[in-house]
NUVEX-672446 format. One record per residue: x, y negated, z negated of N, C-alpha, C in turn; residue in three letters. Coordinates in pm, whole numbers, padded with zeros to 5 digits, always signed. Layout:
BEGIN
XYZXYZXYZAla
...
END
This chain:
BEGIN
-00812+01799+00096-00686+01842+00039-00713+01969-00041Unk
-00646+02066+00001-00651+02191-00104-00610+02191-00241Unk
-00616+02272-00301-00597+02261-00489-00445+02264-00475Unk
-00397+02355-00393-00212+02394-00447-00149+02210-00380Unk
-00219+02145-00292-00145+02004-00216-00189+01925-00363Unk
-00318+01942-00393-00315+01862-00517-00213+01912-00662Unk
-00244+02061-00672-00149+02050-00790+00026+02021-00776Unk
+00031+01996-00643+00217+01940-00616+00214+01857-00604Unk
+00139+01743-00585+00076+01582-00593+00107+01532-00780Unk
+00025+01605-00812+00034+01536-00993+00179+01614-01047Unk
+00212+01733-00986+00332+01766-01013+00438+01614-01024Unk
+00469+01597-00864+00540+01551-00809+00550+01359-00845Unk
+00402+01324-00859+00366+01197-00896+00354+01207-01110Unk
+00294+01256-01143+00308+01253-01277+00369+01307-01384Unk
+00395+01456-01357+00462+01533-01449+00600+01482-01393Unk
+00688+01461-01292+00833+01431-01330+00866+01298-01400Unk
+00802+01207-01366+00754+01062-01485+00771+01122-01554Unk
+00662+01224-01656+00652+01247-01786+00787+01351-01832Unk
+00794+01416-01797+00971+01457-01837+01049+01406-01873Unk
+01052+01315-01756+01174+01206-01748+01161+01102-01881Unk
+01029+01069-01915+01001+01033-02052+01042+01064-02162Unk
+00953+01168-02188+01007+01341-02319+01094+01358-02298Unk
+01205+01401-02169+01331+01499-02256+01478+01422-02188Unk
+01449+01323-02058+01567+01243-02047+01580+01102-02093Unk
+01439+01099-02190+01530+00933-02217+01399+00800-02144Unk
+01364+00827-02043+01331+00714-01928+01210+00615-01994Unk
+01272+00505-01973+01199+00401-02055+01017+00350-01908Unk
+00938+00244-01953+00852+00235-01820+00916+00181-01687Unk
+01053+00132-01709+01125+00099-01577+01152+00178-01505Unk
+01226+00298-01579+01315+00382-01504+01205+00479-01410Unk
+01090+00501-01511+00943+00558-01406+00883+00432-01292Unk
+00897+00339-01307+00867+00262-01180+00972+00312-01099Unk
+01119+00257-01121+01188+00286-00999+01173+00386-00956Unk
+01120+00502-01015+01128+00649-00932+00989+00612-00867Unk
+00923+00553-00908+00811+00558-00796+00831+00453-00700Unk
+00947+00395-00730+00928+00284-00602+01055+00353-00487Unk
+01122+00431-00567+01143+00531-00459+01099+00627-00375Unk
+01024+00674-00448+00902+00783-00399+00823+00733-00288Unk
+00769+00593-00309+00686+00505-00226+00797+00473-00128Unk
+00877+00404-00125+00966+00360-00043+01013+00462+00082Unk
+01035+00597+00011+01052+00707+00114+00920+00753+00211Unk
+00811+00726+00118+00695+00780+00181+00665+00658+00323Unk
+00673+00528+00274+00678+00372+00391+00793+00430+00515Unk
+00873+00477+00472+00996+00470+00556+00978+00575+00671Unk
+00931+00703+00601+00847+00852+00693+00745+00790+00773Unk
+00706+00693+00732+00554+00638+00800+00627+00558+00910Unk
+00687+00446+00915+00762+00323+01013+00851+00434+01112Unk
+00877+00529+01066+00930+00642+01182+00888+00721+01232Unk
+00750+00776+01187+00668+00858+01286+00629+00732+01405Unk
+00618+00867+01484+00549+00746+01581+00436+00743+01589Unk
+00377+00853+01565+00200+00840+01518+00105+00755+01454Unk
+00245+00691+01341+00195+00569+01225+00274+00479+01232Unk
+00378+00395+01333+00427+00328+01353+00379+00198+01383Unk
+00249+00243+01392+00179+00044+01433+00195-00028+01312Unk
+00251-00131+01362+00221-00241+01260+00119-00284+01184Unk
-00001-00293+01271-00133-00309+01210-00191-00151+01126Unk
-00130-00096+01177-00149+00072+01064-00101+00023+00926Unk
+00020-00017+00954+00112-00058+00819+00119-00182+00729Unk
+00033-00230+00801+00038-00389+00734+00003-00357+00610Unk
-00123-00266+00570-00190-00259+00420-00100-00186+00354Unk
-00022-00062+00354+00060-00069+00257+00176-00121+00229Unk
+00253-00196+00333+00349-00244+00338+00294-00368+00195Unk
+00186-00471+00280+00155-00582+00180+00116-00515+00017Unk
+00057-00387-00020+00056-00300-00174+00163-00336-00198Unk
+00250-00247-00124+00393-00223-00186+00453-00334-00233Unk
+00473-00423-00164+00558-00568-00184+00435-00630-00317Unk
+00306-00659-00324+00229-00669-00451+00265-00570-00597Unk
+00297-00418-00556+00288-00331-00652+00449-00360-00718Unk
+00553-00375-00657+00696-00428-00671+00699-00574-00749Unk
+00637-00698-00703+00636-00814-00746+00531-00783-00897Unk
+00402-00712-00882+00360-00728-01021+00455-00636-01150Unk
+00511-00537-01092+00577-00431-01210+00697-00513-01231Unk
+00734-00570-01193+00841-00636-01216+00838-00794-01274Unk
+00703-00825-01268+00646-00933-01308+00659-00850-01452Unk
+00570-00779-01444+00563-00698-01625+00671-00659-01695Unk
+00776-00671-01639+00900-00592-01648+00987-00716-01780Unk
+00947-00827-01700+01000-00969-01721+00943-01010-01853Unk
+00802-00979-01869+00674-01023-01974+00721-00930-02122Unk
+00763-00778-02038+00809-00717-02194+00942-00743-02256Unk
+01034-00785-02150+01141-00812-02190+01228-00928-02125Unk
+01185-01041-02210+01304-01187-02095+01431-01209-02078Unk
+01468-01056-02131+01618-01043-02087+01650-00960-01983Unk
+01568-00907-01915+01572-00756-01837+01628-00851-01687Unk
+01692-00765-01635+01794-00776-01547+01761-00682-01455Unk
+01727-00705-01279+01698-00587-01200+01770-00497-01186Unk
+01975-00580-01130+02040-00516-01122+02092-00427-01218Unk
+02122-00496-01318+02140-00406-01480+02087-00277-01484Unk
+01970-00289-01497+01862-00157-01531+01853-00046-01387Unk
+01903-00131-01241+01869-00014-01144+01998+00020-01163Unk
+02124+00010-01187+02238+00042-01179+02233+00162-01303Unk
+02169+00134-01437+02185+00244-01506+02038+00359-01505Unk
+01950+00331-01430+01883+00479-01375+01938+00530-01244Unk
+02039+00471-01169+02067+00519-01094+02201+00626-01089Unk
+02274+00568-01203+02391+00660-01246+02405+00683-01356Unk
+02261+00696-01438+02207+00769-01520+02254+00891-01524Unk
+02334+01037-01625+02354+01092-01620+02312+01225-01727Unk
+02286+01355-01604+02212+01407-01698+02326+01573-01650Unk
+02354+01599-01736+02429+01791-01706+02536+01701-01576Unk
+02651+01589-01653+02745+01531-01567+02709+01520-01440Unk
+02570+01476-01386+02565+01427-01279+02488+01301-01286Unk
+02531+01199-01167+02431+01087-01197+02266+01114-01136Unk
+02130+01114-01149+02065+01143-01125+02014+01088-01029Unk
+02079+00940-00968+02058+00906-00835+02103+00995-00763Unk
+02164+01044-00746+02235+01154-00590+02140+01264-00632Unk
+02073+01310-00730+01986+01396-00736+01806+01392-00696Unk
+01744+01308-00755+01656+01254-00735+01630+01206-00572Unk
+01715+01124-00507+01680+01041-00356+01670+01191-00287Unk
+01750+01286-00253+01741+01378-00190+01629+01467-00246Unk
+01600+01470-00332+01484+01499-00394+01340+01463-00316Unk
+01357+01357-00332+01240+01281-00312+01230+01282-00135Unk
+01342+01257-00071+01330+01306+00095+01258+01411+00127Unk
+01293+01552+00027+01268+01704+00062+01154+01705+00035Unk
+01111+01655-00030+00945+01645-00101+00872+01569+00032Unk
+00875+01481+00073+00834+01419+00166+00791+01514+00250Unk
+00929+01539+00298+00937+01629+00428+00836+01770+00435Unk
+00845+01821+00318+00775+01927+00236+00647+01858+00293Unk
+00570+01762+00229+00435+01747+00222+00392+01700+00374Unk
+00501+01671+00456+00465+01651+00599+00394+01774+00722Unk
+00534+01887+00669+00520+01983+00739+00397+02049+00694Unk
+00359+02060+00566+00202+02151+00522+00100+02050+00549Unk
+00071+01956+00556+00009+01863+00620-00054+01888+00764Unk
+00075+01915+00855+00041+01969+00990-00008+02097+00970Unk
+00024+02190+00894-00007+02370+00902-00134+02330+00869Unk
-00200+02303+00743-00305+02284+00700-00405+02215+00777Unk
-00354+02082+00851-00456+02008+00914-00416+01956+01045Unk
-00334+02039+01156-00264+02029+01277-00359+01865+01356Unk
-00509+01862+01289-00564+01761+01445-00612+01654+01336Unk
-00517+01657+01217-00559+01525+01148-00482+01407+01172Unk
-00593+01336+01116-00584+01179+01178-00452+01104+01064Unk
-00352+01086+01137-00254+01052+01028-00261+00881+00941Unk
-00375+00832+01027-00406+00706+00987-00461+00704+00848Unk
-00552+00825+00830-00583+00821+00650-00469+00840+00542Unk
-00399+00887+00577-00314+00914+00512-00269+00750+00469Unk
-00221+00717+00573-00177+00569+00557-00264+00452+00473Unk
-00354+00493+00494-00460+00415+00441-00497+00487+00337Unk
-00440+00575+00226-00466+00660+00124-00347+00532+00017Unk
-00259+00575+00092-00106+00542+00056-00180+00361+00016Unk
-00223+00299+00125-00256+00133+00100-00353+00162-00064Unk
-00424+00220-00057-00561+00174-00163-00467+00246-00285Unk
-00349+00341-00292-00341+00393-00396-00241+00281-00445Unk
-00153+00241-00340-00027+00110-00412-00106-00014-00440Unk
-00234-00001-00373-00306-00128-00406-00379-00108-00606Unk
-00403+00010-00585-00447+00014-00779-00364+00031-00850Unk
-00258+00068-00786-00080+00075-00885-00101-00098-00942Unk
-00051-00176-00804-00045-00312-00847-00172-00357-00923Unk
-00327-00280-00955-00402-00360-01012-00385-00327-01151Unk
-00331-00196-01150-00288-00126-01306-00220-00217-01349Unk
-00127-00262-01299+00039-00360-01342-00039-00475-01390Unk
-00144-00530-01344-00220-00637-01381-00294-00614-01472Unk
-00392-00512-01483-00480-00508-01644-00332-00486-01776Unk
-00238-00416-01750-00151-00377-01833-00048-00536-01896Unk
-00062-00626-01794+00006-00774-01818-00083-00836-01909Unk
-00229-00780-01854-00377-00893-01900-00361-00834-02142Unk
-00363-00700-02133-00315-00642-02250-00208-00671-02255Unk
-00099-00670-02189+00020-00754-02319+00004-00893-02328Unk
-00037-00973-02261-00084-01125-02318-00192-01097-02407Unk
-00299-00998-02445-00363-00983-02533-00338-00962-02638Unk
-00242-00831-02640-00216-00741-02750-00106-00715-02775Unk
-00016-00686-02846+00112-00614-02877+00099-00476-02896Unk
+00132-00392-02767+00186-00261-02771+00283-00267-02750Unk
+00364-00133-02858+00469-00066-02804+00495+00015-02668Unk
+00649+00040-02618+00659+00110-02519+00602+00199-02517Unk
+00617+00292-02586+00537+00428-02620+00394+00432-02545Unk
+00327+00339-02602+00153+00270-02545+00156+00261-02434Unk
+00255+00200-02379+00226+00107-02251+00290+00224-02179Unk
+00383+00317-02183+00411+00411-02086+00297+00521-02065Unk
+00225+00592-02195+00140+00657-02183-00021+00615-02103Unk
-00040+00501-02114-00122+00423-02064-00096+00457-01903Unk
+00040+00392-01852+00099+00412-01746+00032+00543-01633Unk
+00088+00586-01734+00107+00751-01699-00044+00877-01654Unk
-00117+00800-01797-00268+00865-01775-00358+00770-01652Unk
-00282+00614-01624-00367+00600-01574-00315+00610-01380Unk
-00237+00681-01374-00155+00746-01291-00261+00882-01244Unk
-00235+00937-01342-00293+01099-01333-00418+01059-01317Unk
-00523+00995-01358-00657+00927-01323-00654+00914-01167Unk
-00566+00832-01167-00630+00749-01009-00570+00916-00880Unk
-00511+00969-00917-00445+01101-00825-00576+01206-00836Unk
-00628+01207-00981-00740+01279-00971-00861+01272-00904Unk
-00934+01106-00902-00976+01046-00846-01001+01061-00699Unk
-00870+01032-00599-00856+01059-00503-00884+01179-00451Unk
-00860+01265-00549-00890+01406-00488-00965+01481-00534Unk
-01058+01418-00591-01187+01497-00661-01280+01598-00562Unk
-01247+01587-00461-01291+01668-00348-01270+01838-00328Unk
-01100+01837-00382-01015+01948-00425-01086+02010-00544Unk
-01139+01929-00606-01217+02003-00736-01328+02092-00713Unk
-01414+02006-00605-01539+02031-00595-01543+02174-00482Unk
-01470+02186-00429-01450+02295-00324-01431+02449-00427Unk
-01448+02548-00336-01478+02656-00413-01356+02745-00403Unk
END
């Protein structure tokens, strides 16, 4: 992966989280759902190529995803035993920011971005194997959901505030993206 695919990666995966934190408000839910949109669009690009359409291609992130969904939402429950799915997706979804709701902003968002990282994908690497990719996508929703789990294991430990537990979130977000692409670093 080149430096500019990585720096629109932590763009795209961490800094709009963190905005959305700092200057609109967004509590650690409202940053899951954007990533379970983000993910959701990225599963959905995948089940329609036909390149990555096997089932057995998809089984590993499909089974992340449905783990990374059931544990954040497991945690969701642990910080708050009043939290409500529908409740809370209904108000990040018509969440409003400069009189618009930021669902109709964001989903199309998040399509173009896709699409974006598809087409430079091919320019950049026309005879790559689209199976890593897929299997990038499995191991990364697979440490999402293990994050969701050390972060449950500390709130049965400890009492943090949101504040904690989003920044936590967040760095350990930008970690695992760095991680992955420490390769991008090492290149000249």
């Amino acid at each position: 992966m080149k430096k500019a695919q990585l720096i629109s990666e932590i763009l795209g995966d961490c800094l709009l989280p963190l905005l959305g934190f700092l200057w609109w408000g967004w509590d650690l839910y409202f940053i899951l759902l954007y990533l379970v949109f983000d993910y959701s669009i990225r599963i959905g690009f995948m089940v329609v190529n036909p390149a990555t359409r096997s089932w057995q291609l998809l089984l590993r992130p499909l089974l992340f995803f449905a783990c990374f969904l059931i544990l954040s939402h497991f945690y969701m429950t642990l910080t708050d035993p009043t939290w409500r799915f529908s409740k809370d997706f209904a108000a990040f979804f018509w969440y409003e920011e400069l009189w618009v709701p930021q669902g109709f902003v964001l989903i199309p968002l998040l399509i173009y971005t896709e699409l974006s990282r598809q087409r430079m994908d091919k320019l950049l690497n026309p005879d790559a194997d689209l199976s890593i990719s897929v299997q990038k996508l499995g191991t990364r929703l697979l440490i999402l959901a293990l994050i969701f789990m050390v972060m449950s294991l500390i709130l049965l430990t400890f009492s943090w505030n949101e504040t904690a537990e989003i920044w936590f979130f967040l760095v350990a977000l930008l970690i695992l993206i760095l991680f992955e692409n420490k390769a991008a670093f090492l290149q000249a």
